[in-house]
MOPAC internal coordinates of N, CA, C and O (Angstrom, degrees):
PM7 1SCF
backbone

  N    0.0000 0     0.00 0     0.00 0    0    0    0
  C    1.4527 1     0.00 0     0.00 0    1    0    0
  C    1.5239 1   108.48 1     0.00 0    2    1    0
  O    1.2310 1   123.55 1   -62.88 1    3    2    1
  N    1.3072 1   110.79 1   117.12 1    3    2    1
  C    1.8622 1   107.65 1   161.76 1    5    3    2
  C    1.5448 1   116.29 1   -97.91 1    6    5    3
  O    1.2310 1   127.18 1    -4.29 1    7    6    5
  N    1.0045 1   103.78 1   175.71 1    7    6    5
  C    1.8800 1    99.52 1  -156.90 1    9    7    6
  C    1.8834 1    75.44 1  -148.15 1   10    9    7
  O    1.2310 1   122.69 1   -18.16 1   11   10    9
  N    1.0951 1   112.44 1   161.84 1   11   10    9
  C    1.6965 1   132.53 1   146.72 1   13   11   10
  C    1.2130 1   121.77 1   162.81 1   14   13   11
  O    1.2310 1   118.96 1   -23.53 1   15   14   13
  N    1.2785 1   119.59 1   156.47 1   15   14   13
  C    1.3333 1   139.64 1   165.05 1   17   15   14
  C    1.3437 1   129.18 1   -24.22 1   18   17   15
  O    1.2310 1    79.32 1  -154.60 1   19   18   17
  N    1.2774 1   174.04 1    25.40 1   19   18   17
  C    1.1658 1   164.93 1    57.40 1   21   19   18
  C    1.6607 1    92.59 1   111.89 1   22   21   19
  O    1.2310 1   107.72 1   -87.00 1   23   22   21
  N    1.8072 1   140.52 1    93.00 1   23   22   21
  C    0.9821 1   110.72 1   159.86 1   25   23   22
  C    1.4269 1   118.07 1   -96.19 1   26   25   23
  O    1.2310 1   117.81 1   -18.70 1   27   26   25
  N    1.4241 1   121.78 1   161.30 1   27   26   25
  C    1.8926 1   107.88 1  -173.56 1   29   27   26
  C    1.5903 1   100.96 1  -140.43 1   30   29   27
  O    1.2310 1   124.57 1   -56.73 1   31   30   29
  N    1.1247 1   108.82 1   123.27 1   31   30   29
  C    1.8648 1   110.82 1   143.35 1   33   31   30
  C    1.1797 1   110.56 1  -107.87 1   34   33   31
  O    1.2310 1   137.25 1   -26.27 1   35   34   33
  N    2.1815 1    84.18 1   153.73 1   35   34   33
  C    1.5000 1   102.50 1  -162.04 1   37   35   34
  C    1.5832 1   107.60 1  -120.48 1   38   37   35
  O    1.2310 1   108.29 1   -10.00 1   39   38   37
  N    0.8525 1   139.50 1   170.00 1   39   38   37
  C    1.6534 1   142.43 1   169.46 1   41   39   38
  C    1.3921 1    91.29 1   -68.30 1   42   41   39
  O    1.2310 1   125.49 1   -44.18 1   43   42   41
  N    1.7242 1   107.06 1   135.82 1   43   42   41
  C    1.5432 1   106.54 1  -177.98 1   45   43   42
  C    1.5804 1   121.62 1   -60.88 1   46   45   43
  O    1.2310 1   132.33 1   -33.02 1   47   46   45
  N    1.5387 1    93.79 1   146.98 1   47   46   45
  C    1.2922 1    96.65 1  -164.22 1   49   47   46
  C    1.1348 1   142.46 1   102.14 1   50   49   47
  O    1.2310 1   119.95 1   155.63 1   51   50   49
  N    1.2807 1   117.70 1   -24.37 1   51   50   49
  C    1.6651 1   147.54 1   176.66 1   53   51   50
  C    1.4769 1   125.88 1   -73.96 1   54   53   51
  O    1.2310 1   128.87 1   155.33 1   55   54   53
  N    1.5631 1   100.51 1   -24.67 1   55   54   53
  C    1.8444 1   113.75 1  -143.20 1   57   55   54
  C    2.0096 1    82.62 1   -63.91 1   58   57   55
  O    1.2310 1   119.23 1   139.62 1   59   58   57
  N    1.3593 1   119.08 1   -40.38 1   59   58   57
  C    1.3397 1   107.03 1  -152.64 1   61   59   58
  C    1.8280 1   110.84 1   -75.10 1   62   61   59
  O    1.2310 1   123.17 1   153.99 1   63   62   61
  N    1.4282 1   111.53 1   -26.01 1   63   62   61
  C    1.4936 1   132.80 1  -178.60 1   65   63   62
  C    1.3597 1    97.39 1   -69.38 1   66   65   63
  O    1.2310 1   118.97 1   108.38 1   67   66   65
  N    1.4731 1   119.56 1   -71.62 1   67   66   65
  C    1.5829 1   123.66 1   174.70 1   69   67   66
  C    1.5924 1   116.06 1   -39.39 1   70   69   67
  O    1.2310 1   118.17 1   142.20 1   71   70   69
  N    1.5616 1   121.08 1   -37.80 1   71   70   69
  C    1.6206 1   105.12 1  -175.19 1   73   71   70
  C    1.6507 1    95.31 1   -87.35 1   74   73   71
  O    1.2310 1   112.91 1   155.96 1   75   74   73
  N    1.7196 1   131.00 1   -24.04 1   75   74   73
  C    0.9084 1   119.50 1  -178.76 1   77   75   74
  C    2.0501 1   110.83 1   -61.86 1   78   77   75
  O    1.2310 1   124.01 1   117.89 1   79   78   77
  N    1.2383 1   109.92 1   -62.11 1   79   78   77
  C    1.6002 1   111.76 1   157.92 1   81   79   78
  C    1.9698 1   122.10 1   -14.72 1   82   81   79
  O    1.2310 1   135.32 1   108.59 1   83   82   81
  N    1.5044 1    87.96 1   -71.41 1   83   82   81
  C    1.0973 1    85.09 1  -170.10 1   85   83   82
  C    1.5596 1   144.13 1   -69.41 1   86   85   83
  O    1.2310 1   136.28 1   166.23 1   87   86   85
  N    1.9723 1    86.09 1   -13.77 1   87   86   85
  C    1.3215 1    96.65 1  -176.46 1   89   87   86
  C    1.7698 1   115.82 1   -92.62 1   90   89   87
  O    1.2310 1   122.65 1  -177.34 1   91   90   89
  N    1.1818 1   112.52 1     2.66 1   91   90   89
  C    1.5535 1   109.25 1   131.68 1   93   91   90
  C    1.0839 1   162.67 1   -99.54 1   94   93   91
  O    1.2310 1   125.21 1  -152.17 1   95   94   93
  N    1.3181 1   107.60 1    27.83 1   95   94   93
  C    1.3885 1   138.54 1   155.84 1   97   95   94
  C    1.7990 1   124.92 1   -65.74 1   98   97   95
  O    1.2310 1   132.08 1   -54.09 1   99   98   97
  N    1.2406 1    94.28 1   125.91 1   99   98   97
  C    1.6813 1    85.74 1  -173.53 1  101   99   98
  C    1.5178 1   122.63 1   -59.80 1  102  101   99
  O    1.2310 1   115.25 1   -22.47 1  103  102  101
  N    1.3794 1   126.62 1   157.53 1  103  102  101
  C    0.9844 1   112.70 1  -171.86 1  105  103  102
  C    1.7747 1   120.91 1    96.19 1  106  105  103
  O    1.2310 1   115.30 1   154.57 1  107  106  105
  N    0.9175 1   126.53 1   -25.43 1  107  106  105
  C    1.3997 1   143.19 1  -158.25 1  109  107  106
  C    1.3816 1   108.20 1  -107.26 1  110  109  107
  O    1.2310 1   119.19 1   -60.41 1  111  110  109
  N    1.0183 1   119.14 1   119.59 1  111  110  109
  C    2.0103 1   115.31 1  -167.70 1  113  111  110
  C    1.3839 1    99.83 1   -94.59 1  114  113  111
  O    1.2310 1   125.67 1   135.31 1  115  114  113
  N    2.1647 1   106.72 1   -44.69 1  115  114  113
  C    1.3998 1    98.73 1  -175.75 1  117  115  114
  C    1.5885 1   108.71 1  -160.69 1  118  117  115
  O    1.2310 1   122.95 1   -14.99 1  119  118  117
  N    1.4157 1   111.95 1   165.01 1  119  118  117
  C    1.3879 1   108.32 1  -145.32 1  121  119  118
  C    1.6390 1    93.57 1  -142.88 1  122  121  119
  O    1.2310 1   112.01 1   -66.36 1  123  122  121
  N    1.5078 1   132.67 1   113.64 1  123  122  121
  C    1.1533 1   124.07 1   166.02 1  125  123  122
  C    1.2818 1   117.06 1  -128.40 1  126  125  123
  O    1.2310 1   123.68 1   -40.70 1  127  126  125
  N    1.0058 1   110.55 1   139.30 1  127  126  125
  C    2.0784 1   122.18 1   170.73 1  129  127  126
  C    1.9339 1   110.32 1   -71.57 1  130  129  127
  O    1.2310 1   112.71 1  -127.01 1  131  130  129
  N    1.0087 1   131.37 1    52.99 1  131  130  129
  C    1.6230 1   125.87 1   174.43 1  133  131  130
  C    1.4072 1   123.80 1   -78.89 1  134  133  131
  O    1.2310 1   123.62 1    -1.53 1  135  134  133
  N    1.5165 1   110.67 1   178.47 1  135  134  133
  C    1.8762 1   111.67 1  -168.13 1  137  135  134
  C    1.3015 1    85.03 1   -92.45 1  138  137  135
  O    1.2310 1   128.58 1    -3.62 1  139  138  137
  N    1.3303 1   101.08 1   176.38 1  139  138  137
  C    1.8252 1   133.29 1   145.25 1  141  139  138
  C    1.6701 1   101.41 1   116.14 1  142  141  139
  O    1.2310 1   127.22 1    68.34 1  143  142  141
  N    1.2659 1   103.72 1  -111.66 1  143  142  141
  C    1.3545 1   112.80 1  -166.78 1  145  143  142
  C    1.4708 1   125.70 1   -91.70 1  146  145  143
  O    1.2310 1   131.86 1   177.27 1  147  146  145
  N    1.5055 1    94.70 1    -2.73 1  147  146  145
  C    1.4212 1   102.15 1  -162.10 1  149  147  146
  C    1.5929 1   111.19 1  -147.71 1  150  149  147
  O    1.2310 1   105.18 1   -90.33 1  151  150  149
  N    1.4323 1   145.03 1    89.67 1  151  150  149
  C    1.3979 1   118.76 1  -167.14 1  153  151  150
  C    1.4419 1   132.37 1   -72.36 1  154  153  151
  O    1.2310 1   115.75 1   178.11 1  155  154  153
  N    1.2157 1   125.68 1    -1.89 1  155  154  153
  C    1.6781 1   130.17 1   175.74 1  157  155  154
  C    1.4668 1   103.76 1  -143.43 1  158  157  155
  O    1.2310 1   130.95 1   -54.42 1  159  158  157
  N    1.5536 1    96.48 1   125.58 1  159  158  157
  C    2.0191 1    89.51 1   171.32 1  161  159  158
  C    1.9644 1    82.95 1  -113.58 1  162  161  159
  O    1.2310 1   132.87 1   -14.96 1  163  162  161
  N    1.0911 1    92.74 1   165.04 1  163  162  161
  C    1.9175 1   122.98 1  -174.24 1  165  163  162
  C    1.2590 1    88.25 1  -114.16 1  166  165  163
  O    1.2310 1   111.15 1   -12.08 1  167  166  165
  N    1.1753 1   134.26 1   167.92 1  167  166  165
  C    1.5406 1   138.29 1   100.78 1  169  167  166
  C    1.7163 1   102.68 1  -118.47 1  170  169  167
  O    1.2310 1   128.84 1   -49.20 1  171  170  169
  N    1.3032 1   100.57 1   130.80 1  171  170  169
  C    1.5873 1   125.23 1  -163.16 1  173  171  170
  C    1.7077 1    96.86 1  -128.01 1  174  173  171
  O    1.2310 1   123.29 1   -29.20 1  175  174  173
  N    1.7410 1   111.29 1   150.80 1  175  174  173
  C    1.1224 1   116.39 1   158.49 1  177  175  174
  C    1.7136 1    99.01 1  -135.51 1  178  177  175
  O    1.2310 1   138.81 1    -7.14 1  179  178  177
  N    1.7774 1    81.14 1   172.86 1  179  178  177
  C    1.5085 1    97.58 1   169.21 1  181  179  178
  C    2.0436 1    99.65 1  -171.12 1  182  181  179
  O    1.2310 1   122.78 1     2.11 1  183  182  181
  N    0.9786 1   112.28 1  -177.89 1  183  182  181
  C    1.4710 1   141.23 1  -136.91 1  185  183  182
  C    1.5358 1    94.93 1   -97.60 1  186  185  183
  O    1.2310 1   112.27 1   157.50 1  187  186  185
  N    1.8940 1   132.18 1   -22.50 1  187  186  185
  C    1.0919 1   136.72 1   169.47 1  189  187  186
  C    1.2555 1   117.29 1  -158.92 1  190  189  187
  O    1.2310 1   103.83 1    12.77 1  191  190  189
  N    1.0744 1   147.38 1  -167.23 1  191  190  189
  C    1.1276 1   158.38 1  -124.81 1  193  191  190
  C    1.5464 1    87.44 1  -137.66 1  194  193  191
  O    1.2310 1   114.60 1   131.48 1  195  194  193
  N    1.1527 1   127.83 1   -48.52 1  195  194  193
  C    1.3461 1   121.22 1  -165.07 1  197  195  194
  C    1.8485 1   102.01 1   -97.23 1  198  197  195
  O    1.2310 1   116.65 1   176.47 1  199  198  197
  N    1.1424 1   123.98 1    -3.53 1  199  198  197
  C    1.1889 1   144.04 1   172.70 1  201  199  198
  C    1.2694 1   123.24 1   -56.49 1  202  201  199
  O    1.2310 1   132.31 1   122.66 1  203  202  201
  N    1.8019 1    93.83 1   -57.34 1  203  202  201
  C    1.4890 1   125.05 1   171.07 1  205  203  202
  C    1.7205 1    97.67 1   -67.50 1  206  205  203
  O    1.2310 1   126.09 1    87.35 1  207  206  205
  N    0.9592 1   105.91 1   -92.65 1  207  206  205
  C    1.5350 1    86.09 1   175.33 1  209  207  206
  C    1.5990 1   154.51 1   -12.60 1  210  209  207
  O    1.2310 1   133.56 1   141.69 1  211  210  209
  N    0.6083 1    91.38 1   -38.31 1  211  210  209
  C    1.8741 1   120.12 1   157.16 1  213  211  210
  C    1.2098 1   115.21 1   -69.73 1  214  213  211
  O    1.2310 1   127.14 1   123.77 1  215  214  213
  N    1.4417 1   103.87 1   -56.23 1  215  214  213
  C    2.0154 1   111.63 1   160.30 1  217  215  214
  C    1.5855 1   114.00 1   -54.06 1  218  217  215
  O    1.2310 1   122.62 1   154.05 1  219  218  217
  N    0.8770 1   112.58 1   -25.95 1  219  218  217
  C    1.7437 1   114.14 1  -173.90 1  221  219  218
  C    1.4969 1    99.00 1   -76.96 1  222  221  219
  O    1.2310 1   123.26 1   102.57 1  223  222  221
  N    1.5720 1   111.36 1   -77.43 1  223  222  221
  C    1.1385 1   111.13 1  -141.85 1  225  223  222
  C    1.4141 1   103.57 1   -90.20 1  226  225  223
  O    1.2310 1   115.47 1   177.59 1  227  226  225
  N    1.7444 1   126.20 1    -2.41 1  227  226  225
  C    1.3185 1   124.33 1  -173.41 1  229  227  226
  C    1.6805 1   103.49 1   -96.63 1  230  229  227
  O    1.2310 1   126.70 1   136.25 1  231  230  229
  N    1.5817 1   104.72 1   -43.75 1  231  230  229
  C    1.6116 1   102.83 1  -171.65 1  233  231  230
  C    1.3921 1   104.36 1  -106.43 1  234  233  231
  O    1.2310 1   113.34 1   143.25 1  235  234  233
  N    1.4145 1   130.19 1   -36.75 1  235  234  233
  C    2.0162 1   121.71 1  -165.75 1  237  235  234
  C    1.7860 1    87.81 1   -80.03 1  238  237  235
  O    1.2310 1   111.30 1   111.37 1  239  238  237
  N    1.3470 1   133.98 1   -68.63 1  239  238  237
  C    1.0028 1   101.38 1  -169.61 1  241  239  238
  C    1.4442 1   134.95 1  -124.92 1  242  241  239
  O    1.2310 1   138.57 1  -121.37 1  243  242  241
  N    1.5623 1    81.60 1    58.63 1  243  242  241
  C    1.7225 1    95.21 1   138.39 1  245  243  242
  C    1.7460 1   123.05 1   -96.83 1  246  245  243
  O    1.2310 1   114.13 1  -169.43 1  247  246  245
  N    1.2595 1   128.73 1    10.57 1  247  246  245
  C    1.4352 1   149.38 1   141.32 1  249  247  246
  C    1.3247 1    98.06 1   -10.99 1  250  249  247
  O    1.2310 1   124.75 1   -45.86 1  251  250  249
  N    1.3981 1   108.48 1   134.14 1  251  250  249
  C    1.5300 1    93.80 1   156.93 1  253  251  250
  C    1.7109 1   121.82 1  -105.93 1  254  253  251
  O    1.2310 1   130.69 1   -58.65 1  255  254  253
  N    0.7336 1    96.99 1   121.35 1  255  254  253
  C    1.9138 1   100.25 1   172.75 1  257  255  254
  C    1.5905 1    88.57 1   151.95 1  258  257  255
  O    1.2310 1   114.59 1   128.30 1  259  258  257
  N    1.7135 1   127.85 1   -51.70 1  259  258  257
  C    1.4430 1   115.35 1  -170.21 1  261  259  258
  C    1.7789 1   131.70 1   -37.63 1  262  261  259
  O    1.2310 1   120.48 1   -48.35 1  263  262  261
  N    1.2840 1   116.69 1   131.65 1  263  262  261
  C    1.1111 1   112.98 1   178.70 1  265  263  262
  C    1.7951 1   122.53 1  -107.17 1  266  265  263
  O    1.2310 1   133.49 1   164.90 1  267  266  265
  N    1.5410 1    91.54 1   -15.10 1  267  266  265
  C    1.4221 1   119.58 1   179.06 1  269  267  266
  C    1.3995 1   139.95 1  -154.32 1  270  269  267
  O    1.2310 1   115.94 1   -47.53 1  271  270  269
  N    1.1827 1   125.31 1   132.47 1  271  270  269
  C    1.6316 1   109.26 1   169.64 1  273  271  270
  C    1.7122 1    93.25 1  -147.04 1  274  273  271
  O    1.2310 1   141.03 1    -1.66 1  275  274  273
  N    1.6762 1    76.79 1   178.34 1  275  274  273
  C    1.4355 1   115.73 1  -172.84 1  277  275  274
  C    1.1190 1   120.92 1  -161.54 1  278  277  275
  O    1.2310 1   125.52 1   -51.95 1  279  278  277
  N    1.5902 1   107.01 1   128.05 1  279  278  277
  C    1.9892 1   122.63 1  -163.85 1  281  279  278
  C    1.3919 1    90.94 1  -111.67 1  282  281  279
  O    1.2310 1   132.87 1   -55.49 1  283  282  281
  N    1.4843 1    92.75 1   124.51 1  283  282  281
  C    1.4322 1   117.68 1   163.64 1  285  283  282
  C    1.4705 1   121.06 1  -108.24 1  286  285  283
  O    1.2310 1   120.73 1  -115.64 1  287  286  285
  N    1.0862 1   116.21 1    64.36 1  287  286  285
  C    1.9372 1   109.04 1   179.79 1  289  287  286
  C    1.5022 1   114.42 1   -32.26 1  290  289  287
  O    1.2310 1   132.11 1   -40.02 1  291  290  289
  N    1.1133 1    94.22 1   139.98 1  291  290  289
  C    1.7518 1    97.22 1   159.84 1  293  291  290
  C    1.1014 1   125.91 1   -91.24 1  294  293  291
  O    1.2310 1   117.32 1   -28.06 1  295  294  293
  N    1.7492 1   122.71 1   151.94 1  295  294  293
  C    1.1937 1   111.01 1  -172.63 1  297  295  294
  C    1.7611 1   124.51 1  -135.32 1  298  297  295
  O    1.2310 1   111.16 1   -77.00 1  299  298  297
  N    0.8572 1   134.24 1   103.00 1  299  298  297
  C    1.3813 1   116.68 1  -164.30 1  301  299  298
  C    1.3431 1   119.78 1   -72.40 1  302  301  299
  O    1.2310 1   112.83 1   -75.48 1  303  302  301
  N    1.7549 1   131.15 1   104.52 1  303  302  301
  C    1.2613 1   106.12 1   172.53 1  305  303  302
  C    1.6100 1   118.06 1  -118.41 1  306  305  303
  O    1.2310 1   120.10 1   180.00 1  307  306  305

């Protein structure tokens, strides 16, 4: 199982619709709208590395409002 971070910006205004979207998507444990640099972090799993990937770029952002993301795997060392 890989697990990670998902960070996302949204076209203003969006951040709260986009974490609402996304966080029913399978795969997705949790979904928040926050300030600063970034408006929605995920943390999402799936079954591989290339799994997650597929999850990114096939289902989170095809979202509409996203303008950006960024996968952060987690890592245990």
């Amino acid at each position: 199982m890989v697990q990670a971070y998902i960070l996302i910006q949204t076209e203003v205004g969006k951040a709260s619709t986009v974490a609402d979207v996304i966080s029913k998507l399978p795969g997705i444990l949790h979904a928040e709208d926050v300030t600063g640099p970034y408006d929605v972090i995920v943390r999402a799993q799936a079954d591989s590395v290339d799994e997650l990937g597929r999850m990114v770029v096939a289902k989170i952002q095809k979202v509409d409002g996203i303008t950006r993301t960024l996968t952060c795997p987690i890592v245990h060392l």
